[in-house]
C-alpha positions in Angstrom: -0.7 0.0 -17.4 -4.7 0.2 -18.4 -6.9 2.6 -16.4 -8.5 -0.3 -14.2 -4.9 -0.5 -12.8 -4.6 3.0 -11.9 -8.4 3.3 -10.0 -7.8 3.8 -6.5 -11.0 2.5 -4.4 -12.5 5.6 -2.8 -12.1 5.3 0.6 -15.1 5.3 3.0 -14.3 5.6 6.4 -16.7 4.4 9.1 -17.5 7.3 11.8 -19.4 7.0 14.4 -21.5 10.0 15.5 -22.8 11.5 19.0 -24.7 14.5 20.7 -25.6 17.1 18.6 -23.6 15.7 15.5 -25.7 12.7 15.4 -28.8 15.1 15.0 -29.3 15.5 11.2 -31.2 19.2 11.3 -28.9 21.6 9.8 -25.5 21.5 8.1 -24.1 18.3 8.9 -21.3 17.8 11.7 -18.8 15.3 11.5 -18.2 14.9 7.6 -14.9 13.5 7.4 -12.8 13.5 4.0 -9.3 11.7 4.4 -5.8 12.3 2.2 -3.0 9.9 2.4 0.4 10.6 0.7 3.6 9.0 1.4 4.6 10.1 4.3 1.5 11.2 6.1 -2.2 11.5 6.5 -4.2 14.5 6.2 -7.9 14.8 7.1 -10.4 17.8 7.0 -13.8 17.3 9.3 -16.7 20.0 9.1 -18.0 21.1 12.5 -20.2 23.6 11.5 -21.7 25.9 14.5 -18.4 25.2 16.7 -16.8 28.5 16.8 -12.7 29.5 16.0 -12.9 32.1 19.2 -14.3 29.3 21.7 -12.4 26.7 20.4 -13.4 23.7 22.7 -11.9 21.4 20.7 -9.9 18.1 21.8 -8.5 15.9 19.0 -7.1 12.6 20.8 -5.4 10.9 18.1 -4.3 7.0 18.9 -1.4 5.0 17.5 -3.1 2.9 15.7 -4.8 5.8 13.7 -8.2 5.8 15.7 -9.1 9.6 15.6 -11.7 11.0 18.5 -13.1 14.7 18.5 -14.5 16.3 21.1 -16.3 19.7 21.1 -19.2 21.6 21.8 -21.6 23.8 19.6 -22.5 26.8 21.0 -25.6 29.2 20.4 -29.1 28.4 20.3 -32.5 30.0 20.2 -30.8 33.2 20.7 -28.6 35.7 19.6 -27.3 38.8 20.6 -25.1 41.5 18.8 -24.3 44.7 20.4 -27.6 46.5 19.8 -30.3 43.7 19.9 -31.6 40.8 21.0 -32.9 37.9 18.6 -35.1 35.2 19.1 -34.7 32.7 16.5 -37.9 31.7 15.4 -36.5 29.3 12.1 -33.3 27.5 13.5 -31.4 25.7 10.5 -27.7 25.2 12.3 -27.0 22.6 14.0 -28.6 22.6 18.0 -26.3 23.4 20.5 -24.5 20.7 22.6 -21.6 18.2 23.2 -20.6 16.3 20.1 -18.2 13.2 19.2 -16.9 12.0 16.0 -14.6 8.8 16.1 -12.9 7.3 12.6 -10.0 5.2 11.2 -7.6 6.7 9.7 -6.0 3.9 7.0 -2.9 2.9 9.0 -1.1 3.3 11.8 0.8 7.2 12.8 2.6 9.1 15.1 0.5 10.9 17.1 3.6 13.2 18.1 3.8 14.4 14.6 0.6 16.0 14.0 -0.5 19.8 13.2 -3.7 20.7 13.8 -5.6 23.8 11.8 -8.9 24.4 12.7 -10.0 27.2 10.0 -12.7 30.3 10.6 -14.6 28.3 8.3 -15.6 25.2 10.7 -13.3 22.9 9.1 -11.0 21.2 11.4 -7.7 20.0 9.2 -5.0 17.7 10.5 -1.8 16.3 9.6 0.0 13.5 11.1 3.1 11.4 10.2 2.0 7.7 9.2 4.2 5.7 12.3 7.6 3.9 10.5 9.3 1.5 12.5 12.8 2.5 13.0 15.3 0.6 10.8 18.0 -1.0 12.5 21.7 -1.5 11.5 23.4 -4.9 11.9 25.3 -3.7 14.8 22.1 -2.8 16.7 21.8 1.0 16.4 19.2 2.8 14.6 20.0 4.5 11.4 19.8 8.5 11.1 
């Protein structure tokens, strides 16, 4: 087997943007990288601003591998820590408000078999089972 053989095309999935993540100032919301292996798909997107404590964050996956997130950044032109009061006068993170970010993942899954990470870092990580049709015996009952 030559190398051309062995290049795998990089996937680029299309994702479609809204609210605050569709607003470029800042770190970027909704990068998506995606993993595939055997038996599963794993994806990591960055939500940068969207905090672990307040986690208001759905993840409806479909099926037929459509992925939709749902959140909200907080914070804004102020901040508070026990002592002071801040008001920002530079503002580099992303604005606060609602946010979408819709992709493909490259096949079909289970959406029962997922787990769901989102780190202290503002990456969100998921796993979920690509979706296998059960095999069927020739007398009509699925195999184990």
């Amino acid at each position: 087997m030559n190398v051309e053989e062995c290049v795998v095309p990089q996937m680029k999935p299309a994702v479609v943007l809204t609210g605050t993540a569709k607003e470029r100032s800042g770190p970027l919301v909704g990068l998506v990288d995606i993993g595939v292996s055997e038996g599963a798909y794993f994806f990591q997107v960055a939500l940068p601003g969207v905090r672990k404590t307040q986690c208001n964050v759905k993840c409806h996956i479909q099926r037929d591998g459509r992925v939709h997130i749902e959140g909200l950044i907080t914070g804004g032109g102020v901040l508070q820590d026990p002592s002071s009061l801040y008001e920002l006068k530079v503002q580099q993170l992303s604005p606060p408000g609602p946010f979408t970010v819709s992709f493909n993942l490259p096949g079909p899954v289970d959406p029962r078999l997922s787990s769901h990470n989102f780190k202290s870092d503002g990456i969100l990580e998921v796993i979920v089972r690509k979706f296998r049709r059960p095999s069927v015996l020739p007398d009509g009952f699925p195999s184990l």
